[in-house]
C-alpha positions in Angstrom: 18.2 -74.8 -17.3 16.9 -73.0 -13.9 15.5 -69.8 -14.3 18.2 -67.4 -12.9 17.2 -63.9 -13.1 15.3 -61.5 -10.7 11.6 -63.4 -10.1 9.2 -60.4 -9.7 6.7 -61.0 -6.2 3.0 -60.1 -7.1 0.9 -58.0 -5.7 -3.0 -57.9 -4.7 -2.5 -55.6 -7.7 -0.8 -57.8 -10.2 -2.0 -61.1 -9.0 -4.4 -61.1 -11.9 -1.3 -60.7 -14.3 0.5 -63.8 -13.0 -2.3 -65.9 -12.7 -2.8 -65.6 -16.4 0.7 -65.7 -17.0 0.6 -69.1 -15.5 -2.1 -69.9 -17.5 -0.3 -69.1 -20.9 -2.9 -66.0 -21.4 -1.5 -62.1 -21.4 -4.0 -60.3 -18.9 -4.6 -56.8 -19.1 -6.0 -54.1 -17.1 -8.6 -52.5 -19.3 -10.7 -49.1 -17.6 -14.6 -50.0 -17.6 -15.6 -46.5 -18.0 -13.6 -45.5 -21.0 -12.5 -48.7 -22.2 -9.2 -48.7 -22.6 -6.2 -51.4 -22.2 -3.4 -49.6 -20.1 -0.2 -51.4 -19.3 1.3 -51.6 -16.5 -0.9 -52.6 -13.9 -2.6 -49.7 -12.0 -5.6 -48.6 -9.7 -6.5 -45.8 -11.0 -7.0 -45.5 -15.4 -4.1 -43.2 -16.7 -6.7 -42.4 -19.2 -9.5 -41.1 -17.6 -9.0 -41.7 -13.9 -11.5 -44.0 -13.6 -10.7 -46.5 -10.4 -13.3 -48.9 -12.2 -10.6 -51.4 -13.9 -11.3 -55.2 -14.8 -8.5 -57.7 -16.4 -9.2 -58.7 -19.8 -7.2 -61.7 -22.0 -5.2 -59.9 -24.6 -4.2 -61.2 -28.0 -0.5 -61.7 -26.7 0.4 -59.9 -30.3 2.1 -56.8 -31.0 4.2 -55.3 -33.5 7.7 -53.7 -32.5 7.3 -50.0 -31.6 11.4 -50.0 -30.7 14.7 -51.5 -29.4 17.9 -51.6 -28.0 20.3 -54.4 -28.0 21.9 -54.6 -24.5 25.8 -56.0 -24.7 26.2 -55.5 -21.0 24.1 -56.6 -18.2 24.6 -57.7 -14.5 23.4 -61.1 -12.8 21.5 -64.3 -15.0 20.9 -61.7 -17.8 24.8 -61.4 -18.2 25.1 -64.5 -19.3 22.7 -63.7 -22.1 23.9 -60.4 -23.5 23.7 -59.6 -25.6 20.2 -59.3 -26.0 17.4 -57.2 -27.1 14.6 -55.5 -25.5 12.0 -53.6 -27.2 8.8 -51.4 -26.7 5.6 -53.8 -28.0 3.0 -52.1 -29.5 0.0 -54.6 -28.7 -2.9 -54.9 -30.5 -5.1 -53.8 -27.3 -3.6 -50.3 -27.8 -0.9 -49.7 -25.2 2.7 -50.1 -25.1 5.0 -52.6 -23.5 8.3 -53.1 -22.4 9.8 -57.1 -22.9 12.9 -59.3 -24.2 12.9 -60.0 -27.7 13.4 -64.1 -28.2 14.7 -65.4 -31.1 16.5 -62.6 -32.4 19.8 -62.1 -33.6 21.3 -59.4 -31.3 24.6 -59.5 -33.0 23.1 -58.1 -36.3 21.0 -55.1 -36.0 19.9 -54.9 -39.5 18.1 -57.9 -38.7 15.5 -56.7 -36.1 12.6 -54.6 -37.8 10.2 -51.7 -36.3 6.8 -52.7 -37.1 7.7 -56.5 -37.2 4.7 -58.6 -35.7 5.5 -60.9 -32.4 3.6 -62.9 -29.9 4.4 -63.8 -26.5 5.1 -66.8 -25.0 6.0 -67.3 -21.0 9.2 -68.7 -19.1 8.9 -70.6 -16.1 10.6 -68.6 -13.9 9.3 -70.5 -10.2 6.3 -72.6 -9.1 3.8 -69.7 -9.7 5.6 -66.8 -11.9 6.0 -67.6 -15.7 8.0 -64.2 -17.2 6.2 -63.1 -20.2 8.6 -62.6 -23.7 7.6 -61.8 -27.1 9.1 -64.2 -30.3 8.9 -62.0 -34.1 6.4 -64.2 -35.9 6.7 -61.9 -39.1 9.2 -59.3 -40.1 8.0 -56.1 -41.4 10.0 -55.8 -44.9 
């Protein structure tokens, strides 16, 4: 089925994102001088203002920080609601913003804060594969 949804347009800035995303691989921006991972993409380290930032691989695992289930949405995601989406917790130490996959969005109960996942990519064009995250082990 053809990707349908918004295709984001990198950016000298982000190019390094998509590239990897192509790739399979979840690359970060981590600052050099106080080596941290910050998400999203920036010039300048929210951290410690450094402008000296290099792109590392991440894990591509997380654990759930939060979520919402969204029953109402506009374009190719209305065709999908509902679904969830959910602040990631990744292992590199900042927080970020996805789709869950292979979740049940009709049953709340079943969706867990703290539950590990792991991302995989959609083909979204030629040169942009959209990252998601899959639960690979529930919390309880």
């Amino acid at each position: 089925m053809p990707y349908n949804k918004p295709v984001p347009k990198p950016s000298p800035l982000t190019q390094p994102f998509w590239d990897g995303a192509k790739e399979g691989k979840l690359m970060l921006p981590k600052c050099v001088a106080c080596e941290r991972v910050h998400w999203y993409p920036r010039h300048i380290c929210p951290f410690c203002h450094s402008m000296n930032i290099e792109w590392i691989e991440g894990s591509g695992e997380g654990r759930i920080y939060n979520y919402a289930i969204q029953n109402r949405a506009f374009g190719g995601w209305a065709e999908e609601a509902p679904f969830v989406t959910a602040y990631i917790d990744l292992d590199e130490g900042d927080r970020m913003v996805t789709v869950l996959r292979g979740v049940d969005a009709t049953d709340p109960t079943s969706i867990k804060i703290g539950s590990k996942v792991k991302v995989e990519f959609e083909q979204a064009s030629d040169d942009i594969y959209i990252p998601f995250f899959r639960v690979v082990e529930d919390s309880s």
